[in-house]
C-alpha positions in Angstrom: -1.6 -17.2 -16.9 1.4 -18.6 -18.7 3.7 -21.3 -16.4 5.9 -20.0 -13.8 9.2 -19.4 -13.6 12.0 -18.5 -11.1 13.4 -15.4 -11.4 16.7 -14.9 -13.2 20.0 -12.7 -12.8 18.4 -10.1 -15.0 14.7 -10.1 -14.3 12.8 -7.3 -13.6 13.1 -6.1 -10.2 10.1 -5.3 -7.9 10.4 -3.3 -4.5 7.7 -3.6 -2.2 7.4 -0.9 0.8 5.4 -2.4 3.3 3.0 -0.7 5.7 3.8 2.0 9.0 5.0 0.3 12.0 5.0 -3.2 10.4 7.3 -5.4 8.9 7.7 -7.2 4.9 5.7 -10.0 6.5 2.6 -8.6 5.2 4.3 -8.7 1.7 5.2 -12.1 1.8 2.5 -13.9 0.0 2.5 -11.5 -2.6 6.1 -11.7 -3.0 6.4 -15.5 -3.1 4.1 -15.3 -6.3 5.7 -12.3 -7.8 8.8 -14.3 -7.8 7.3 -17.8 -9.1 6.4 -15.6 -11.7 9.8 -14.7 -12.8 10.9 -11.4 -10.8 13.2 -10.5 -8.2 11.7 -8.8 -5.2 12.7 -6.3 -2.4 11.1 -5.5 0.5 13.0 -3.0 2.2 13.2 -2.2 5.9 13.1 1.0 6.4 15.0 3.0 9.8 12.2 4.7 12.0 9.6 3.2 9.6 8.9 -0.1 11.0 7.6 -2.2 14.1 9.9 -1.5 17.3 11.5 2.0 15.8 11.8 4.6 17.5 9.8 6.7 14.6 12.2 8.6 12.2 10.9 11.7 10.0 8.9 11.0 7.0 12.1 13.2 4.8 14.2 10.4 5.9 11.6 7.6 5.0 11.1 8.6 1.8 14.9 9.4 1.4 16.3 6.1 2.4 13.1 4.7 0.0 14.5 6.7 -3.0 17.7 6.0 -2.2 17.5 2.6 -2.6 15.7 2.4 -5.7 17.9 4.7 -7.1 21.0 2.1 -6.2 19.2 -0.7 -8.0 18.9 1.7 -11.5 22.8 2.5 -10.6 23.8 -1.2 -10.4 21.1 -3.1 -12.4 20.1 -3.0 -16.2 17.0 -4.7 -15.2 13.7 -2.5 -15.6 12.9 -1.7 -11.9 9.3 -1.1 -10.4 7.7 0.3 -7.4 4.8 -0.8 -5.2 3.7 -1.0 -1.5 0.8 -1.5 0.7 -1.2 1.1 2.8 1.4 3.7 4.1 3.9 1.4 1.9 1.7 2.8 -1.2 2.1 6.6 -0.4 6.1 5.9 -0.3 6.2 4.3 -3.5 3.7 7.4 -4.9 6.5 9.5 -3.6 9.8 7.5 -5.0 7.7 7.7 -8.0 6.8 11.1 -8.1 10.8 12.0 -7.5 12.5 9.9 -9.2 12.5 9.4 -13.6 12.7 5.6 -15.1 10.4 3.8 -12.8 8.9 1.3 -14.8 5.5 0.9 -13.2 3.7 1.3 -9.7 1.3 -0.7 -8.0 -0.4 0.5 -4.9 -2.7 -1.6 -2.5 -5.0 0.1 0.0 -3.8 3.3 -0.6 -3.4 5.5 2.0 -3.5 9.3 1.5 -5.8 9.9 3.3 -7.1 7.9 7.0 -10.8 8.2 6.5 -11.7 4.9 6.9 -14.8 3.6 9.0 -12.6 2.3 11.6 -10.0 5.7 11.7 -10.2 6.5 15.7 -12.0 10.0 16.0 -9.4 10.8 18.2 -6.8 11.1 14.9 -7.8 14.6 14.5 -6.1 16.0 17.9 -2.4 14.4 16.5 -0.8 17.7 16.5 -1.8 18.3 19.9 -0.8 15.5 21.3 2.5 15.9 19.3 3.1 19.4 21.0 2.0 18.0 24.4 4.5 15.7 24.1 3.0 12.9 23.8 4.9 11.9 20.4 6.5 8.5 21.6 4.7 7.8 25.3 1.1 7.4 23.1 0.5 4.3 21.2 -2.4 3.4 19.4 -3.4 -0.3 19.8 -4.2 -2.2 16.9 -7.7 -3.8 17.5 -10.3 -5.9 15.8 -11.2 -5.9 12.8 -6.9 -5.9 12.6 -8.0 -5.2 9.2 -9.0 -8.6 8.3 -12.6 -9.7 6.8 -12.1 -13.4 6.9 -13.0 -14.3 10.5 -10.2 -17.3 10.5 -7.7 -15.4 10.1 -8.5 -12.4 12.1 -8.5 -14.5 15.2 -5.0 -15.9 14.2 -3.6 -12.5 14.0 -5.1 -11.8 17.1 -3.7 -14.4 18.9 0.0 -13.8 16.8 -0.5 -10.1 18.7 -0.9 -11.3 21.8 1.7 -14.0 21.6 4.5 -11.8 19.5 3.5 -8.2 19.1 3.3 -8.5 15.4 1.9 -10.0 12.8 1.3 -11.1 9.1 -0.7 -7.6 9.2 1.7 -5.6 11.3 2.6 -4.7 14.8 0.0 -4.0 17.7 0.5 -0.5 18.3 2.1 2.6 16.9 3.3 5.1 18.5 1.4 9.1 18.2 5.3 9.9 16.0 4.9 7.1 13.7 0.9 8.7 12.9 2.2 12.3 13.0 5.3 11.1 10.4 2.7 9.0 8.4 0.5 12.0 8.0 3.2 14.4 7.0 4.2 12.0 4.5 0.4 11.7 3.1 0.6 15.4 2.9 4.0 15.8 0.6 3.1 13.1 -1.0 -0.5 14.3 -2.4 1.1 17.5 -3.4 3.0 15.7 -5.7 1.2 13.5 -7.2 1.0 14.9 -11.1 4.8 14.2 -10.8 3.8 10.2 -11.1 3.4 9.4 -15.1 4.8 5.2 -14.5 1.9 3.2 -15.5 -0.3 2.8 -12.5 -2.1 0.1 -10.8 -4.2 0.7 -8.0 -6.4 -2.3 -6.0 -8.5 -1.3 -2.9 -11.0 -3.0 -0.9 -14.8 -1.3 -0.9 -15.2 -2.1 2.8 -11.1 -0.7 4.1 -11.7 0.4 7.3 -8.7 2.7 7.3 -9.0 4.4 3.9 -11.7 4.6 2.0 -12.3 4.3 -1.7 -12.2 8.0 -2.3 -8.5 7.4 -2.1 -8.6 6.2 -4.9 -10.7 8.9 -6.5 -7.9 11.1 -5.7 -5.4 8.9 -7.0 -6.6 8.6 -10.2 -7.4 12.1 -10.8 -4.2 13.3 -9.6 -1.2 11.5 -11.4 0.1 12.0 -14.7 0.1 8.8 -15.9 -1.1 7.8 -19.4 -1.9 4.0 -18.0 -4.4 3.6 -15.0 -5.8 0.5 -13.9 -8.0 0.0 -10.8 -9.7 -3.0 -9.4 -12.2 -3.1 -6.4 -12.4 -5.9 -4.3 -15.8 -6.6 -2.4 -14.7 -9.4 0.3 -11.8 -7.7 2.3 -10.7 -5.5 4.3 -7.5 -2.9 4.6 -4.9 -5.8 4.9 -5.6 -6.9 1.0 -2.6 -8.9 1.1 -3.7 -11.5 3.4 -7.2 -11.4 3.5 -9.8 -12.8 1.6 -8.7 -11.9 -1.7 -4.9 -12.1 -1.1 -4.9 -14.8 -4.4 -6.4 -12.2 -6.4 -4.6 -9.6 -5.7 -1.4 -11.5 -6.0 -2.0 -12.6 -9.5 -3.1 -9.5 -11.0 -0.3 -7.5 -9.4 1.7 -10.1 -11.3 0.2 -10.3 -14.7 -0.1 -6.4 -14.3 4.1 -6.5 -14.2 4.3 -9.0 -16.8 2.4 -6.0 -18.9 3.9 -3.3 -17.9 7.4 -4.9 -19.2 6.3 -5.8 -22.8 6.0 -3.2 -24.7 4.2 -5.3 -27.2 1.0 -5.2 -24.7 1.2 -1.8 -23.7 0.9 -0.3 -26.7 -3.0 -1.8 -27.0 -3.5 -1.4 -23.4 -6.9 0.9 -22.1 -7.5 1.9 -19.1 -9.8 0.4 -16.7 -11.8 0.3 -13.7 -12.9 -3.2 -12.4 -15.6 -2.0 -10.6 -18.9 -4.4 -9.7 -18.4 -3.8 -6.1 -17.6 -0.6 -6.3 -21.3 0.4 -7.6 -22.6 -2.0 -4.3 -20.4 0.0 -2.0 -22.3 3.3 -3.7 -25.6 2.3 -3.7 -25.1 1.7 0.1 -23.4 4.8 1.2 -26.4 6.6 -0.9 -28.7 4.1 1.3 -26.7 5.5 4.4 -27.3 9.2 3.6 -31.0 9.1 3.1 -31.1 7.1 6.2 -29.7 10.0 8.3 -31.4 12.7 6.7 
């Protein structure tokens, strides 16, 4: 990677939507480096989205998200990106998918879908509980694996919950809105998907808990752009910025950016799938199957 340098006046600009009910915490790391590397970052905070709101409807979410990407491309010349983590990915999909000039789009542990092995069974009965109104008296508590591999650091977030009620990885519960909202969103979102043609970088752990890889399946398959790039990680969990392989993804969200804005590179570019762990994830799930049959 070439030497790093601190962002200037008229750097690109990268805004980062973090996860539901959390807070740009979880984006810190990767914005520090993102920075060092010579952009300016935003992490927006957005009303009724994050940890301690009462939980707002996903129009407005995804408004106020549009909205202020669309301020920067009124008031900067800068080329202006989009990216996010988890639910913070979907968002980004949709300011993507409704607004024209966004320069590129990374999305880690994408969420369209909750269908990971650690999604409570009881997610199905939302829209009962919703009509029951149950909407802001539920909360779901966050509970191990908190998203985290890396056994270090999963106890410090468990103690930061305890302590604070958030953490580097979010808050400790959600309310049943916040999941009704976030699924809504997921919805609208996916129907909109061939609408997204900004080159497209997508990184997912093998082993999410909350989403699993076939998110990724129907990422890919679904947008419009002419530049895809996915990478598979094999030593995390959901939380991909802080876990295991927070380093890694961190420096090739960066020297993805630093492609994505030379038009030099992108003209040779191909897609690609990173993928070793990927074909381990499949030869276990095909394991599972025959298992249970």
């Amino acid at each position: 990677m070439n030497s790093m340098q601190p962002p200037r006046i008229d750097s690109p600009i990268i805004v980062l939507f973090h996860g539901l009910s959390s807070s740009p915490i979880e984006l810190s790391y990767l914005g520090d480096i993102l920075r060092k590397n010579g952009f300016r970052v935003e992490t927006p905070a957005l009303k009724g989205y994050g940890f301690g709101d009462h939980a707002g409807n996903w129009n407005e979410w995804l408004a106020e998200a549009c909205a202020f990407v669309q301020q920067l491309q009124k008031t900067e010349s800068a080329p202006i990106s989009v990216g996010g983590i988890s639910l913070g990915a979907t968002l980004a999909l949709g300011v993507a998918s409704t607004l024209d000039g966004i320069n590129a789009i990374v999305c880690l542990s994408t969420t369209l879908n909750y269908n990971g092995w650690a999604s409570p069974w009881y997610r199905i009965f939302t829209r009962a509980g919703i009509w029951l109104g149950l909407g802001k008296r539920f909360k779901y508590k966050e509970r191990d694996p908190f998203g985290i591999k890396n056994i270090q650091i999963r106890a410090h977030i468990k103690k930061a919950m305890l302590n604070y009620d958030i953490s580097e990885v979010g808050g400790s519960y959600m309310t049943l809105n916040h999941i009704y909202q976030a699924d809504k969103l997921c919805f609208n979102v996916k129907k909109n998907l061939p609408n997204v043609n900004a080159p497209l970088l997508a990184i997912h752990a093998v082993d999410d808990e909350i989403a699993h890889p076939n998110n990724i399946d129907l990422l890919v398959k679904s947008v419009s752009s002419e530049i895809k790039r996915v990478i598979y990680l094999g030593n995390s969990y959901h939380m991909i910025t802080v876990d295991n392989e927070r380093e890694t993804v961190a420096y090739e969200t960066a020297n993805f950016f630093k492609e994505m804005h030379d038009s030099s590179v992108i003209a040779n570019i191909k897609n690609k799938i990173i993928s070793p762990e990927l074909q381990r994830f499949l030869r276990s799930e095909k394991t599972h199957r025959e298992l249970n049959n």
